[in-house]
C-alpha positions in Angstrom: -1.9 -4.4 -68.7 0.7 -6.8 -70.6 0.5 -6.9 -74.3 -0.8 -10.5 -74.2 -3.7 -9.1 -72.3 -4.6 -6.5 -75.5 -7.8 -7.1 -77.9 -5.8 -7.1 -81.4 -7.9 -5.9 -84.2 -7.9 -5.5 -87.4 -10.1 -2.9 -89.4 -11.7 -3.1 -92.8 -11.8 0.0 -94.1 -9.5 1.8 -91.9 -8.9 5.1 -93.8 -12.4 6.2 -94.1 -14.0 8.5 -92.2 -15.4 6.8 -89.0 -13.0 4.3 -89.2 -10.4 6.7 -88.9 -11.6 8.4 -85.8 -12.3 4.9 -84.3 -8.2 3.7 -85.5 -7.3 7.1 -83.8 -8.9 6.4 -80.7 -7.7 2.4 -80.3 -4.0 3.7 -80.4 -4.6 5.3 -77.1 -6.2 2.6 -75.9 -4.5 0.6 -73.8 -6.5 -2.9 -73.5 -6.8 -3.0 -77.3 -4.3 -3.3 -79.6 -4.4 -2.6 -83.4 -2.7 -4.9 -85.5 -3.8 -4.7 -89.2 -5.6 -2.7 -91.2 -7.9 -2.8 -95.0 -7.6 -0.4 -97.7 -7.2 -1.0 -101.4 -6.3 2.7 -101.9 -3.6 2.3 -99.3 -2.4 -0.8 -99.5 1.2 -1.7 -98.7 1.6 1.7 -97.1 2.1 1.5 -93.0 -1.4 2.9 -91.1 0.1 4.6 -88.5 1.5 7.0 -91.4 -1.4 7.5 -93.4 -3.3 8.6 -90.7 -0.8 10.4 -88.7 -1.7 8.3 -85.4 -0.1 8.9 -82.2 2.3 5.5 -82.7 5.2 4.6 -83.7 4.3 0.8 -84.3 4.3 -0.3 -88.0 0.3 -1.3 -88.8 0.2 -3.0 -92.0 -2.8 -2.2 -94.2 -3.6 -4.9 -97.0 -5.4 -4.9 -100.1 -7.6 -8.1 -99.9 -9.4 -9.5 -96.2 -7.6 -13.3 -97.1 -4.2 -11.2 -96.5 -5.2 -9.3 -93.3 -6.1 -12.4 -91.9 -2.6 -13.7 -91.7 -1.9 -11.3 -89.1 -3.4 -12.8 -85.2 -5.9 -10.9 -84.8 -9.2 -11.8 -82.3 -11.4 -9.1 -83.5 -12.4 -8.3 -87.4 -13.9 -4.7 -87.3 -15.7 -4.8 -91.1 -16.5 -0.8 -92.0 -16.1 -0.9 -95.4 -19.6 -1.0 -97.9 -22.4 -3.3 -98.8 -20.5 -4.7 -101.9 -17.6 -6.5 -100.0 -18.6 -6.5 -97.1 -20.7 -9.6 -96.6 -17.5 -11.4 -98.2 -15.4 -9.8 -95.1 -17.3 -11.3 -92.5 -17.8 -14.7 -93.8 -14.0 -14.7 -94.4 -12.8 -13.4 -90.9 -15.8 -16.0 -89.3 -13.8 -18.9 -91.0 -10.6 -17.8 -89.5 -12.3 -17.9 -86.5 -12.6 -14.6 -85.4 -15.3 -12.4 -83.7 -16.6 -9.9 -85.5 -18.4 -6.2 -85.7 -20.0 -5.2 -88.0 -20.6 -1.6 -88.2 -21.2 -1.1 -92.3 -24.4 -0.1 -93.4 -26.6 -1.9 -96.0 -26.6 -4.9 -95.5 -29.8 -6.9 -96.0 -31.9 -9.5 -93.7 -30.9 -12.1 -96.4 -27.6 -11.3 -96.0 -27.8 -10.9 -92.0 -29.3 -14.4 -92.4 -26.3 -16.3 -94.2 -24.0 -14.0 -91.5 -25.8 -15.7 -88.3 -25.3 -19.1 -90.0 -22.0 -18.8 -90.5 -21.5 -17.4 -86.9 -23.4 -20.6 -85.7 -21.6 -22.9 -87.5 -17.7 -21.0 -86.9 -18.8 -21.1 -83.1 -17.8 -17.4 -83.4 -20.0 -14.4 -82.7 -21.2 -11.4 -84.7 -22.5 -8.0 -83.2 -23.9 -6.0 -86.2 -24.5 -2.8 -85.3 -26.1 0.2 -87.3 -25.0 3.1 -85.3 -22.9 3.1 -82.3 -23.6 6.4 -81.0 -25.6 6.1 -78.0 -28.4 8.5 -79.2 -29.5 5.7 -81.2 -29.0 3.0 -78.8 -31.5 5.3 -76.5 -33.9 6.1 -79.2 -34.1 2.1 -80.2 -34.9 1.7 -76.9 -37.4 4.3 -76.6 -39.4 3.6 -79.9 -39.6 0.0 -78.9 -41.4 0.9 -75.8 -43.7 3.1 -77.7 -44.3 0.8 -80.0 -46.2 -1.0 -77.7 -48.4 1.5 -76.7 -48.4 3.7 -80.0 -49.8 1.3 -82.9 -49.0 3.4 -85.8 -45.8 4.3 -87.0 -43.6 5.3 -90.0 -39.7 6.1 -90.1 -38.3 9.5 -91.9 -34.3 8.8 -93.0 -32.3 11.6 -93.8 -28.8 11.4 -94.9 -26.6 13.4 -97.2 -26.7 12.9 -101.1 -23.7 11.3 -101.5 -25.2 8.5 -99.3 -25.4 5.1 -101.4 -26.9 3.0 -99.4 -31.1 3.5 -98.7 -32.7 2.9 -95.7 -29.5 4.0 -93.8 -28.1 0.9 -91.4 -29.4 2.9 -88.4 -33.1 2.6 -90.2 -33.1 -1.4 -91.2 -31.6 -1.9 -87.3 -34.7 0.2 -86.1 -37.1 -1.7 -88.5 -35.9 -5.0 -87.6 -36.6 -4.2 -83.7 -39.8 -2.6 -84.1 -41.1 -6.0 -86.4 -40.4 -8.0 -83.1 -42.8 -5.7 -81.1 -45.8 -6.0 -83.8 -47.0 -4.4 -86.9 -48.1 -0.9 -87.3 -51.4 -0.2 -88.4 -51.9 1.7 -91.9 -55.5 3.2 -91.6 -55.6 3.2 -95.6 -53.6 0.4 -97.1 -50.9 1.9 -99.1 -52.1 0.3 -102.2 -55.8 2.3 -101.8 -53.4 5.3 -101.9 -55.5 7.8 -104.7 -52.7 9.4 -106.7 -49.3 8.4 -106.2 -49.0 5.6 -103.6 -45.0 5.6 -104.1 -44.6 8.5 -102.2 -46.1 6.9 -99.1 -42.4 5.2 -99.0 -41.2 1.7 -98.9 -42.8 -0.8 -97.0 -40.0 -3.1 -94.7 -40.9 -5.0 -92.5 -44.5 -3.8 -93.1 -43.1 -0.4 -91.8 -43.1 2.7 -94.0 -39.6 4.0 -94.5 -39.1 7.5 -95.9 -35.8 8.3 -97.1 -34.4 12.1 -97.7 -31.0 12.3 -99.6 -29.8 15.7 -99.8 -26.6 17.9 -99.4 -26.7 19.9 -96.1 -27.3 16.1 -94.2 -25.5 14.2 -92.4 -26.8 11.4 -90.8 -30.7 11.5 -88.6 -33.4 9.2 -87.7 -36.9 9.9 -87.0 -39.8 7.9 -85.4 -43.1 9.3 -85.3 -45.7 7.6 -83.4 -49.2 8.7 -83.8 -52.8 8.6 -81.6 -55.7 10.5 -81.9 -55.4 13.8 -81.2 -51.4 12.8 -80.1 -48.3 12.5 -81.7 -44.6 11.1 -80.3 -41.5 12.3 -82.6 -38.2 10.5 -81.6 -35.4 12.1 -83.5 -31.7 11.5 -83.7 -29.5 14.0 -85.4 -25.7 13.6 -85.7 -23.2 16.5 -86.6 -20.1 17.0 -88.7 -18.1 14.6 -86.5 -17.4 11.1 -85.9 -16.4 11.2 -82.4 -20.1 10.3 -81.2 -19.7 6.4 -82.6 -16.0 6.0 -81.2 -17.2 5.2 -77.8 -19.3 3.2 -78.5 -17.5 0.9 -81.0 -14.6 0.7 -78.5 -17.7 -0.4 -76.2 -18.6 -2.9 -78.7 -14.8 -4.3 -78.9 -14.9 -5.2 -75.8 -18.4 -6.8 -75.3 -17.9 -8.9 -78.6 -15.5 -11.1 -76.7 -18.4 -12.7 -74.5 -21.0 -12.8 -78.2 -21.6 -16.1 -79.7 -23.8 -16.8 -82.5 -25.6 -13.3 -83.6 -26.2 -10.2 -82.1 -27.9 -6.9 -83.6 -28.0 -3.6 -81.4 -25.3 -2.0 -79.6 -27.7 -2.3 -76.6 -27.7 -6.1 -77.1 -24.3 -6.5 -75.2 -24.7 -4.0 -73.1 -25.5 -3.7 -69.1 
């Protein structure tokens, strides 16, 4: 493959700690090509040293998204946090390049002014909330039940040091189960007798349950209830961040062919 044939990206919030593993895994890679990184805490310093990648190329990482964007680049990879990361992708749309989204938080409003902006950049934006293909199977698998099984609620565990609440994973699973229909909530929540608060958040008119505490990592669960029958769908990730990797380098490549919005890893693929 020649160099001209290469995907250059550039990462937002290369140093952390699924960014890294993903930066790790592009450099050995040889139809993409990484070109730039984002990292206040970093900036200036050359990526390929910070992280001790497998390179000898010089990968600049830069303070701000308006300097990254100086380097050609036709991928923006934005895995940074809820509080800049909106500004990110409307930035990197305007300079007219696709993007993935892979942070967590965001909110339907803000998803909203995101798939205008892709519309009116003619670019395209795949936001996904988990790229590990447990969750792209178990999106799959609650939307089916979903269909058949009309009551449901979400349980969201993540550790305490977890900001953001629903996870990303959750408000993706949400989001796809409102298409399919409403649940149905025998006792409305606010007929609740004693403490209706702990019967969760309603989104989407789903009730979201989240668990932050230190022993978690990152898991989803779905329960699906009948009469006298119950269907738990559960994702549980471990300590590393090797089971996204694939499928963001998946996501790389498919986000070449988006235009306009996506959401769902399984939204680009076969």
């Amino acid at each position: 493959m020649t160099q001209q044939n290469k995907i250059r990206i550039c990462v937002a919030g290369a140093t952390g700690w699924a960014a890294s593993a993903l930066c790790k895994a592009i450099v050995k890679t040889p139809d993409i090509e990484l070109v730039a990184a984002i990292s206040r805490s970093n900036a200036g310093k050359n990526l390929s040293e910070v992280l001790s990648l497998d390179t000898e190329k010089n990968i600049p990482i830069f303070a701000t998204v308006e300097e990254a964007l100086q380097v050609p680049s036709d991928v923006f990879f934005e895995y940074t946090s809820p509080v800049i990361a909106k500004h990110h992708i409307l930035s990197a749309l305007r300079a007219q390049r696709q993007v993935i989204v892979g942070t967590s938080g965001l909110t339907d409003e803000d998803y909203a002014s995101i798939e205008a902006a892709a519309h009116d950049s003619g670019r395209g934006v795949l936001a996904v909330g988990n790229f590990a293909i447990s969750v792209v199977l178990l999106n799959r698998f609650a939307e089916m039940a979903a269909r058949y099984m009309p009551h449901w609620e979400i349980i969201d565990y993540a550790s305490d040091k977890k900001v953001d609440s629903p996870s990303g994973s959750t408000l993706e699973l949400v989001s796809r189960l409102a298409k399919v229909g409403q649940p149905i909530t025998t006792i409305p929540i606010q007929d609740t007798k004693g403490y209706p608060e702990t019967r969760g958040a309603a989104i989407n008119h789903t009730q979201v349950h989240s668990v932050r505490l230190p022993g978690y990592i990152v898991s989803l669960e779905a329960i699906f209830g009948m009469e006298s029958e119950k269907l738990i769908l559960r994702h549980e990730a471990g300590s590393s961040a090797e089971p996204y990797v694939n499928g963001a380098l998946l996501a790389i490549r498919k986000v070449q062919l988006v235009k306009g919005f996506r959401r769902g890893l399984d939204s680009v693929m076969d």
